[in-house]
Each structure stands twice: as structure tokens, then as C-alpha cells.
C-alpha positions as CSV (number, residue, x, y, z in Angstrom):
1,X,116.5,69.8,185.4
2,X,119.8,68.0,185.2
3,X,119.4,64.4,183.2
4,X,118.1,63.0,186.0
5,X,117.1,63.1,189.7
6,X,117.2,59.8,192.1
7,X,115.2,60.3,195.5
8,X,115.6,57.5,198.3
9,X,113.2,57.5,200.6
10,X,112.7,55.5,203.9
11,X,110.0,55.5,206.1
12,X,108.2,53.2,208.4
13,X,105.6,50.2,207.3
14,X,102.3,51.6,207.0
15,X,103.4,55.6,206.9
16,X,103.3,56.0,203.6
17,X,106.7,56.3,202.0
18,X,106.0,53.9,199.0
19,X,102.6,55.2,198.3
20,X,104.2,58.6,198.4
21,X,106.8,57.9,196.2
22,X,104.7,56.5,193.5
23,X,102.1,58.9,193.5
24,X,105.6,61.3,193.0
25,X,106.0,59.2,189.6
26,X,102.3,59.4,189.2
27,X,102.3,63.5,188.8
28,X,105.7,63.6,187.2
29,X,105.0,61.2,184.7
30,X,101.9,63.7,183.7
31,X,104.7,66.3,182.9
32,X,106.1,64.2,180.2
33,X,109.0,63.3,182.2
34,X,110.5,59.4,182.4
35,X,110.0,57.9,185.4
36,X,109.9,55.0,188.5
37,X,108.5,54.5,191.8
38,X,108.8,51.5,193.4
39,X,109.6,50.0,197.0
40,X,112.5,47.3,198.2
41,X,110.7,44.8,199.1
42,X,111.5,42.8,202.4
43,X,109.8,41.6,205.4
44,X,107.4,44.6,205.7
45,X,105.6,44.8,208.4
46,X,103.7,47.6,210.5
47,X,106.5,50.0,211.4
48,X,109.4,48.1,210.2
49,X,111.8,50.3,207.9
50,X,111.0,50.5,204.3
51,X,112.9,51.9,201.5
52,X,111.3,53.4,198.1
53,X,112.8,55.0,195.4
54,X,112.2,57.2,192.7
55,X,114.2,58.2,189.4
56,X,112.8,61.1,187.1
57,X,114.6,62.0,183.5
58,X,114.1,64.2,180.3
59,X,115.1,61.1,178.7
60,X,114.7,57.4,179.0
61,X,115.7,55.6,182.2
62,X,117.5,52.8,180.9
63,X,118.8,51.5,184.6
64,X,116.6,49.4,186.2
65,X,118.3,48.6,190.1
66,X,118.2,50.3,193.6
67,X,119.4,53.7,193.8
68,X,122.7,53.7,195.6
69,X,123.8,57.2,195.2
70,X,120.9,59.5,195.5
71,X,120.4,63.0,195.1
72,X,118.1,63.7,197.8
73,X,117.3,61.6,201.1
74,X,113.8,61.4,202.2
75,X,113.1,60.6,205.4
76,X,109.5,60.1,206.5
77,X,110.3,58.8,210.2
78,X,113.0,60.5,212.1
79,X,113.6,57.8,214.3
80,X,115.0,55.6,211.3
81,X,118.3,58.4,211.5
82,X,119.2,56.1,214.3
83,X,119.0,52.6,212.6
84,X,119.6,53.2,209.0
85,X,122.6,55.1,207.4
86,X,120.0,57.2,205.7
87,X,123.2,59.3,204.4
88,X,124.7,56.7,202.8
89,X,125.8,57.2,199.3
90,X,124.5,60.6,199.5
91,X,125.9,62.5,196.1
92,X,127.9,65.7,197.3
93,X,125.4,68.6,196.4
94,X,122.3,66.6,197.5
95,X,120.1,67.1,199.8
96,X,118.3,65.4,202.8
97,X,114.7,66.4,204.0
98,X,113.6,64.9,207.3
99,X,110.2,64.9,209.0
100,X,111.1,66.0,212.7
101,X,110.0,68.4,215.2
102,X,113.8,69.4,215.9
103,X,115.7,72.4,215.0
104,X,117.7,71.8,211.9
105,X,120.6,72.5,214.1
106,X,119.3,69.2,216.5
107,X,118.7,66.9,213.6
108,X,122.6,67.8,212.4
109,X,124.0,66.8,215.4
110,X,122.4,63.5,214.7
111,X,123.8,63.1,211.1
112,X,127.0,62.8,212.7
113,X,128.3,65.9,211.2
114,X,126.6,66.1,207.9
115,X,127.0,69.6,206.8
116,X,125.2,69.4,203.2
117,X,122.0,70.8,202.7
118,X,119.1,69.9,205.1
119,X,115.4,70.4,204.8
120,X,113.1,70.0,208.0
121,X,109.5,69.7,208.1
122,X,107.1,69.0,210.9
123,X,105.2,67.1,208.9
124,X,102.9,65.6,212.4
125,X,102.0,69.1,213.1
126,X,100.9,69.5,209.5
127,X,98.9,66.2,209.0
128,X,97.3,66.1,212.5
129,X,96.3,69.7,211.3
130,X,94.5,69.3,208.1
131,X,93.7,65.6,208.2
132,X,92.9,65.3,211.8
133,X,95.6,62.0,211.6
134,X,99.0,61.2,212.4
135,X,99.7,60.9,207.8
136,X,103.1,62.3,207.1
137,X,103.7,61.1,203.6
138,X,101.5,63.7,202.2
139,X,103.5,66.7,203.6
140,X,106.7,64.6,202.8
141,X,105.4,64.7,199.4
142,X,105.2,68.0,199.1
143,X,108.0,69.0,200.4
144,X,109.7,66.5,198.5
145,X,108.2,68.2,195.1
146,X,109.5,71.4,196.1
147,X,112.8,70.6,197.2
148,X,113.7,69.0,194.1
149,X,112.0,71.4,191.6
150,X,110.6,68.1,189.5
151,X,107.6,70.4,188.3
152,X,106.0,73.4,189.1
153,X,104.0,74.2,192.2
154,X,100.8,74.9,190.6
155,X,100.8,72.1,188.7
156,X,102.0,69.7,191.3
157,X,98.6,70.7,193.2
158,X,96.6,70.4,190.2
159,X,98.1,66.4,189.3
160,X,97.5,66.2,193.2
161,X,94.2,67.0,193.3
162,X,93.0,65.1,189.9
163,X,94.8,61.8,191.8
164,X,93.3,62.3,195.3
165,X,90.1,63.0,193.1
166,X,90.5,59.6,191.5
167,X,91.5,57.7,194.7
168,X,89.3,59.2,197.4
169,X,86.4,59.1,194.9
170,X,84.3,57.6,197.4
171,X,85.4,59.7,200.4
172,X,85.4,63.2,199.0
173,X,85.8,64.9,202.4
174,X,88.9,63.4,202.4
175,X,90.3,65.6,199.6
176,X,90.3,69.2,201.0
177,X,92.2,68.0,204.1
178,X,95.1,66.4,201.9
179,X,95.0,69.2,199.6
180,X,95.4,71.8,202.6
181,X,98.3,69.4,203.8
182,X,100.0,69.8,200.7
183,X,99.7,73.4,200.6
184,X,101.1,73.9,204.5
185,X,103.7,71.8,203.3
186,X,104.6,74.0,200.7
187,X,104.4,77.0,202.4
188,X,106.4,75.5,205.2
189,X,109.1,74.5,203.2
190,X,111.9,77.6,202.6
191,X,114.3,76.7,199.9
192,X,116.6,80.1,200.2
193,X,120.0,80.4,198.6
194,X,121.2,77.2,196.6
């Protein structure tokens, strides 16, 4: 892993992009590695765009600020490609990941030409899947983790489990259908030649 990674995320009010991008630093942070998660804060409301960020180093993070120049794009709500200029600042070499039900071939043509690297997952056919629920951050998350190599599979899905563990203490069933959501993901996700 280079010095460090910088993921921008953006997603819709209440489909989980922040919560996804902090349980990211959440599991990371278990590896040892520095790290933050946090959201830009505006006038959130349900389905408004939101942005989250997420910065993981070998070393101390000494930059405390928005990420303006990210290494890889998330983008939880497809929709947003046509509002925000999720490319923006993009680093040449990065990558953008973008929930959709299109052909990677569709979703370029809406990038306006982007020909840097692009992940796809149909992360509503995943969620409504294992959880039963429209929830695309978890698959995001995943995909997200893989993508970006911050740790290793196996002990992604351990740190995921322990959380969901932690946070779902109370709703237990709840568990095995996030944790086979993660795995899909995972699967789903082909990284190929870099």
C-alpha cells in the first residue's frame, strides 16, 4: 500500500454512504493502519446528496480537510452521476466504483468519456437478495475493500462480522444477511489486470 489511500464517496441521505465509510475506518483502523471517516456536513436530508470521505496510511495522517483529489470514487447512487461531478479531481490511476444495473460500457458513456478504470456493482440485486431490503452501502463496502486492497479479504469479513456483531447485538438475524451481502459482493467484484 502506497503512503496513503483517499476514497470519496457520495451517496444519497439515508443509503448509507457515511455509515459505510466509517465502518471502512472502523475495520482498517483494526489492521493497525491510520485512519478517518467522516461526512461533509450540509443540509442532509432523506435522499439529498451526501459526501463522505475516507483517508487510510502506514503512517500518521497529519491533513485534516476534504479530500479533493481522491484515489478512488465511490458512488453509492447512480443517479448522483447526473448532478454531481463525481469525477472531479479524480487522480490519474484511480478508480471509480459505481452501484448500477448498467453495463460498464452504459455507465462510461455517462462519465462523459472517462476512460480510467471503472468498477460496477449491482449492489440492489445484491442487498434485495440477502437482506430482503433495498441497503446498498453494505455491497458498496465491500466492493470498496476489495478494490482498493486496504486489508485482506478474510480479514475484512472477520472485522465485519465482529462490528455487525457489536451493532446488531439485539437483532442477530440481521447478521447472516449482511454477511452474505458482503460476500456476493466480493465475489461479484472482478479486479483483473491492473
Amino acid at each position: 500500500m502506497k503512503n496513503m489511500i483517499e476514497i470519496r464517496w457520495h451517496g444519497r441521505g439515508g443509503q448509507g454512504a457515511k455509515t459505510a465509510a466509517l465502518l471502512l475506518t472502523d475495520v482498517v483502523f483494526q489492521t493497525g493502519k491510520y485512519v478517518q471517516g467522516f461526512p461533509e456536513y450540509g443540509p442532509e436530508r432523506m435522499g439529498a446528496p451526501i459526501t463522505a470521505y475516507n483517508r487510510i496510511s502506514d503512517k500518521e495522517i497529519r491533513v485534516h480537510s476534504n479530500i479533493y483529489e481522491p484515489d478512488y470514487v465511490v458512488v453509492v447512487d447512480s443517479s448522483l452521476i447526473h448532478v454531481v461531478d463525481v469525477l472531479a479531481g479524480l487522480k490519474k490511476g484511480g478508480a471509480i466504483i459505481v452501484n448500477t444495473e448498467e453495463s460498464e460500457e452504459e455507465v462510461r458513456k455517462h462519465l462523459g468519456g472517462y476512460q480510467g478504470r471503472l468498477y460496477t456493482i449491482d449492489a440492489k440485486k445484491i442487498s434485495l437478495e440477502t437482506l430482503g431490503r433495498y441497503f446498498p452501502n453494505t455491497p458498496m463496502l465491500a466492493a470498496t475493500a476489495k478494490i482498493t486492497g486496504v486489508m485482506r479479504e478474510e480479514e475484512f469479513l472477520s472485522a465485519m462480522e465482529e462490528s455487525f456483531r457489536h451493532k446488531f447485538a439485539k437483532k442477530p438475524e440481521v447478521i447472516e444477511g449482511n454477511m452474505a451481502a458482503l460476500r456476493m459482493s466480493l465475489e461479484a467484484i472482478q479486479l483483473g489486470e491492473e
